[in-house]
One Martini backbone bead per residue (centre of mass of N, CA, C, O) as a GRO file, in nm:
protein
   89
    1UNK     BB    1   0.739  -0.475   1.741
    2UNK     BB    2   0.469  -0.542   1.749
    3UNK     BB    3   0.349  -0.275   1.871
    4UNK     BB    4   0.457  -0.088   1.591
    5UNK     BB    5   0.258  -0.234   1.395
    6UNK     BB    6  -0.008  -0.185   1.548
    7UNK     BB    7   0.032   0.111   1.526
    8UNK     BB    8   0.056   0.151   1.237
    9UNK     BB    9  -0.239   0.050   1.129
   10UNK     BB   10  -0.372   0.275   1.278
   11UNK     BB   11  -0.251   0.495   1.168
   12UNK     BB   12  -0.355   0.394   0.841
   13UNK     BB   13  -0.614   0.414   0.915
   14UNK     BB   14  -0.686   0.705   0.996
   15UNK     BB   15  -0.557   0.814   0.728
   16UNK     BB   16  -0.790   0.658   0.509
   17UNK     BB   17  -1.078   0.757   0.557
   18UNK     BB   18  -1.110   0.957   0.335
   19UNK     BB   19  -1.129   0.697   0.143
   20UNK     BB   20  -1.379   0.573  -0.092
   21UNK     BB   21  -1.355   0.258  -0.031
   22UNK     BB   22  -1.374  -0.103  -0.046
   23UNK     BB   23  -1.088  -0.164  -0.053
   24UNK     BB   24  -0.868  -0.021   0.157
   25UNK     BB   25  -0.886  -0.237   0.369
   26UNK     BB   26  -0.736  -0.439   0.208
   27UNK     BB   27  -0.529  -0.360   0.134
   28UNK     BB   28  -0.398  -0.269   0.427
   29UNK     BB   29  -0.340  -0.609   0.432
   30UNK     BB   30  -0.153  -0.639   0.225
   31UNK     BB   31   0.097  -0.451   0.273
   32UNK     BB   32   0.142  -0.587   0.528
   33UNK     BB   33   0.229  -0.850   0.381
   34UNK     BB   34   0.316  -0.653   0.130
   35UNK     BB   35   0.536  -0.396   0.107
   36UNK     BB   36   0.618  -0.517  -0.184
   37UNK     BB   37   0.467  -0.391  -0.491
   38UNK     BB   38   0.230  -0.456  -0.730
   39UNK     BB   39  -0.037  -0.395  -0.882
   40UNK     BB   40  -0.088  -0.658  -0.976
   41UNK     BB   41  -0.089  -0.818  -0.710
   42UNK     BB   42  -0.339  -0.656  -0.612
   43UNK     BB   43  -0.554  -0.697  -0.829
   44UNK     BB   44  -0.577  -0.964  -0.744
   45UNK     BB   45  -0.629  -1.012  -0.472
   46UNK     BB   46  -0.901  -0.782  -0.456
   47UNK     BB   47  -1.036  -0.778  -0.725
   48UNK     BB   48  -0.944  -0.585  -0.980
   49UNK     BB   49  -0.898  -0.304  -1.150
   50UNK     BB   50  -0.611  -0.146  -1.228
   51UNK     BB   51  -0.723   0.161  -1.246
   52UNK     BB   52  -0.818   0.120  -0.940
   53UNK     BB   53  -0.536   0.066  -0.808
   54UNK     BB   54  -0.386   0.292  -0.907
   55UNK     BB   55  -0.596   0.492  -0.763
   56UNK     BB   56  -0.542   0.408  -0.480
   57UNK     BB   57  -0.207   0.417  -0.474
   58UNK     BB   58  -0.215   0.730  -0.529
   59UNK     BB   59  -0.349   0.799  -0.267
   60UNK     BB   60  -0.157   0.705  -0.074
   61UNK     BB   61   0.076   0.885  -0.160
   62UNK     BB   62  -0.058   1.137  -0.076
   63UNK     BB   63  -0.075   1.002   0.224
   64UNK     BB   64   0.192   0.831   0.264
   65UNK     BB   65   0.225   0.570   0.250
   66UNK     BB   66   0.303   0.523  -0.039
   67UNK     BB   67   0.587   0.429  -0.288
   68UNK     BB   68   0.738   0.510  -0.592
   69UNK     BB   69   0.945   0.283  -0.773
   70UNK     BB   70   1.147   0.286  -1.058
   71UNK     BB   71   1.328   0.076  -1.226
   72UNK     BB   72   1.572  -0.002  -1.436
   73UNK     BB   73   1.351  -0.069  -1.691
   74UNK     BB   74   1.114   0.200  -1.674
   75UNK     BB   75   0.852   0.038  -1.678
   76UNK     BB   76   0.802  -0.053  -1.385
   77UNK     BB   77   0.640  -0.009  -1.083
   78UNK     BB   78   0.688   0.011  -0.737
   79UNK     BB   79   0.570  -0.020  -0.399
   80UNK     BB   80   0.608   0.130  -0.083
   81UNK     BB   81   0.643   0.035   0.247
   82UNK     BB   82   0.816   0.182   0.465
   83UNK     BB   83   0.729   0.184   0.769
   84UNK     BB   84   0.714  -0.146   0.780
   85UNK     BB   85   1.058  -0.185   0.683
   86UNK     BB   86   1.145  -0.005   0.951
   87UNK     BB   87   1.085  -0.221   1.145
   88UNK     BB   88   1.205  -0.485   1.027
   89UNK     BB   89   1.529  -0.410   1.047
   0.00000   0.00000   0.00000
């Protein structure tokens, strides 16, 4: 299992690289700490404002890193690392 999260990791590393931020690499180490979060919880780690954090994990969704599930109550959205939950199954 070690092997396949440390694949994972190589492999969202250079996913991301297109993206110019100095926060990129936080993010990625938080997904992988907390594979499903709220911005706010991001926002937070990471040390920035939500519009930032925002902006960041739509790029992430645009190349396939995580995805957003609206809750029951249509309010909040979750984001989801799904490949690094189907790992840990």
């Amino acid at each position: 299992m070690i092997f396949y999260i440390k694949d994972l990791n190589k492999k969202v590393r250079q996913k991301i690289e297109s993206i110019r931020s100095p926060y990129t690499y936080k993010i990625i180490d938080f997904i992988f700490k907390k594979p499903i979060f709220y911005p706010t919880e991001l926002s937070k780690e990471i040390k920035t404002n939500r519009v930032t954090v925002l902006r960041l994990v739509r790029k992430l969704q645009e190349i396939g890193v995580v995805s957003s599930h609206i809750l029951h109550n249509k309010k909040r959205k979750v984001y989801i690392f799904k490949e690094l939950i189907d790992i840990l199954k």
